[in-house]
N, C-alpha and C positions, 0 to 999 in steps of 0.2 A: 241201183242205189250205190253212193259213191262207201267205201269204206270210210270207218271212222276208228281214229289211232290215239288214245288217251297217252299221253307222255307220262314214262316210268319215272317217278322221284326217286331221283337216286343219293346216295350219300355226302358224294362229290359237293363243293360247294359249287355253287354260278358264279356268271361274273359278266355284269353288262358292259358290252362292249363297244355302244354307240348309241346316241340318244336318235331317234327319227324326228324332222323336223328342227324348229327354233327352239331355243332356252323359255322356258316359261316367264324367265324376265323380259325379254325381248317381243313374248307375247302378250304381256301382262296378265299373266294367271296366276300370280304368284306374291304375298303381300312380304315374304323373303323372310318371316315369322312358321309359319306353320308349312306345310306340304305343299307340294305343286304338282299340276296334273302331268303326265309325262307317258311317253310309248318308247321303251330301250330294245334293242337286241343282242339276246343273251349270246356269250359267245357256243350254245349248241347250235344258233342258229333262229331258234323259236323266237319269240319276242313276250314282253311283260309292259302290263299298263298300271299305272300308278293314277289312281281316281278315287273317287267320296264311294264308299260301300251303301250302293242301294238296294242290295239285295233285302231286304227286310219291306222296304216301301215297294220296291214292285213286285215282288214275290219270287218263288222258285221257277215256274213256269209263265213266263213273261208273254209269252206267245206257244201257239198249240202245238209248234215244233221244234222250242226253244225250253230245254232245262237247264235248271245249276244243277248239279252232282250236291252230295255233303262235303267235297271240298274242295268245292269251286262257289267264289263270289263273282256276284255282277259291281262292277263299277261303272261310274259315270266320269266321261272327260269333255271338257270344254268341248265346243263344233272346233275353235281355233286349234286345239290340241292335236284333232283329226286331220282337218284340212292341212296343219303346216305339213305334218307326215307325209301327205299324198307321196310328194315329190320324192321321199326315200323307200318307200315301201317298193320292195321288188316287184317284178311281173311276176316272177316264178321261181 
């Protein structure tokens, strides 16, 4: 079973350092009024998704080996949001 490493919230602020993928304008996710969906990498490395909070409509345990924590949300983002990423997201 592989280890699992919860990342320590530390004091320090973050600071995104690249969007993965196209601009949500270019994707048209985005009505340039409210929020757009979006995947950045933080510059620790990790990465952050900016999505509609569904954790309420699908619940805690979405699947039988899938939890939220108490402070962690499920989001949802476009397919387009994912697919533009493909091409930036590292191997490793």
């Amino acid at each position: 079973m592989a280890a699992f490493n919860r990342y320590v919230i530390c004091e320090e602020a973050m600071r995104a350092v690249r969007r993965l993928g196209i601009t949500p304008q270019e994707r048209g996710d985005t009505t340039a009024v409210s929020g757009s969906p979006d995947i950045l990498e933080l510059d620790d490395g990790s990465f952050a998704v900016i999505g509609t909070d569904i954790t309420d409509q699908i619940g805690i345990q979405p699947l039988g080996d899938a939890r939220c924590a108490a402070d962690e949300r499920i989001v949802r983002i476009s397919r387009a949001t994912l697919i533009s990423a493909k091409k930036d997201i590292p191997d490793s």
